[in-house]
C-alpha positions in Angstrom: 0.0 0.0 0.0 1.1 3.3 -0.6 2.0 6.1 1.9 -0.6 7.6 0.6 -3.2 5.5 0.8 -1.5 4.7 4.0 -2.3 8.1 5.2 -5.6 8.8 4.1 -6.8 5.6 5.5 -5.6 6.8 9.1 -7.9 9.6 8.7 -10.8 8.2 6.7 -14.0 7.0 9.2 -12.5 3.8 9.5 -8.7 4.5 9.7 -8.5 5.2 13.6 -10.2 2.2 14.6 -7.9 0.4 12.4 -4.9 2.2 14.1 -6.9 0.7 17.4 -6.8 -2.9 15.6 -3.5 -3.1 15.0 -2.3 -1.4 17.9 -4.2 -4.2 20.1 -2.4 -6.8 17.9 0.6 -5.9 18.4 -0.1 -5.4 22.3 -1.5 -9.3 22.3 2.2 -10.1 20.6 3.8 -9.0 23.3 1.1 -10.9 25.5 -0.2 -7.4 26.9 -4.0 -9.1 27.4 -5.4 -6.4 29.3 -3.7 -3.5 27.0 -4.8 -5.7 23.7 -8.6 -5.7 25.4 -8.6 -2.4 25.8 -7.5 -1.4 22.2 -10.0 -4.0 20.9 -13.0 -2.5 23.1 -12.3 1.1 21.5 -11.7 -0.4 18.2 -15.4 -1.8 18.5 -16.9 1.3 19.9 -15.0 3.4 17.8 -18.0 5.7 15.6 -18.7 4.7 12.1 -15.6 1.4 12.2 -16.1 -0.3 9.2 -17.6 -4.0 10.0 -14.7 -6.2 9.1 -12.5 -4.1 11.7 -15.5 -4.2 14.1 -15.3 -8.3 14.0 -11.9 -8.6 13.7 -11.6 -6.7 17.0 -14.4 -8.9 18.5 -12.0 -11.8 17.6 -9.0 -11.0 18.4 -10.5 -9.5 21.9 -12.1 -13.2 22.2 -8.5 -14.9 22.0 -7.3 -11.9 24.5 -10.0 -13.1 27.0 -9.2 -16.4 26.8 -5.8 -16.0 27.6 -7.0 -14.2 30.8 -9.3 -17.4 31.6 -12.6 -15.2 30.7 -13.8 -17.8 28.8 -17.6 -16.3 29.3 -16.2 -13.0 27.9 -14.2 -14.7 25.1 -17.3 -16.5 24.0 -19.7 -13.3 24.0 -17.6 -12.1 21.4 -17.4 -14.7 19.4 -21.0 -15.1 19.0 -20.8 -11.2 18.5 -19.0 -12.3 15.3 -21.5 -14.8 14.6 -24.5 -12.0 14.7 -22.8 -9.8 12.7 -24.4 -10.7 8.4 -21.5 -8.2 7.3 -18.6 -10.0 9.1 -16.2 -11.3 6.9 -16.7 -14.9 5.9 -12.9 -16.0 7.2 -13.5 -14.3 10.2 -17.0 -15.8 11.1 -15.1 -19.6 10.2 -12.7 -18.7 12.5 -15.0 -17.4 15.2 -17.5 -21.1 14.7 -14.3 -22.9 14.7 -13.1 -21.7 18.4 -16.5 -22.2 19.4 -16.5 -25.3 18.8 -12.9 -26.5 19.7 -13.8 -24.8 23.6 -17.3 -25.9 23.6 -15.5 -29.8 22.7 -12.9 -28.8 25.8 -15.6 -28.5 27.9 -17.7 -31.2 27.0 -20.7 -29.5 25.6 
């Protein structure tokens, strides 16, 4: 991508809570849970984010919960991703997968 394009995508609608996305990835790779969650909660409530960050965020802040042993929390959000129509089709595979790989940990 260009700088650019780079640049106007920090400062389109959808650019800041993409700069929130990325910052809480990059928090969760450093195994910063609680900084990650926090990133990924303003990346969701951020106005206007465009869906795909919106799940993404709900995703990612799912895995972050479940390394904190929130497992209610983690699964929330990925049923969050699941009620979403305009989440992105990887995204809403990944999210049924988890589901089901937890809900097959704990017996259900």
């Amino acid at each position: 991508m260009s700088l650019i394009k780079s640049a106007a995508r920090l400062f389109s609608r959808g650019g800041n809570a993409a700069v929130l996305l990325r910052r809480g990835m990059a928090k969760a790779k450093q195994e910063d849970w609680a900084g990650a969650i926090e990133d990924y909660t303003a990346a969701i409530a951020f106005p206007n984010a465009p869906s795909d960050i919106k799940a993404m965020a709900f995703f990612n802040r799912a895995i972050a919960y479940a390394h904190q042993d929130a497992h209610a929390k983690a699964e929330e959000d990925l049923l969050a991703v699941l009620a979403m129509p305009e989440s992105p089709a990887k995204v809403r595979a990944a999210a049924k997968d988890k589901l089901s790989r937890w809900g097959k940990r704990r017996g259900k």
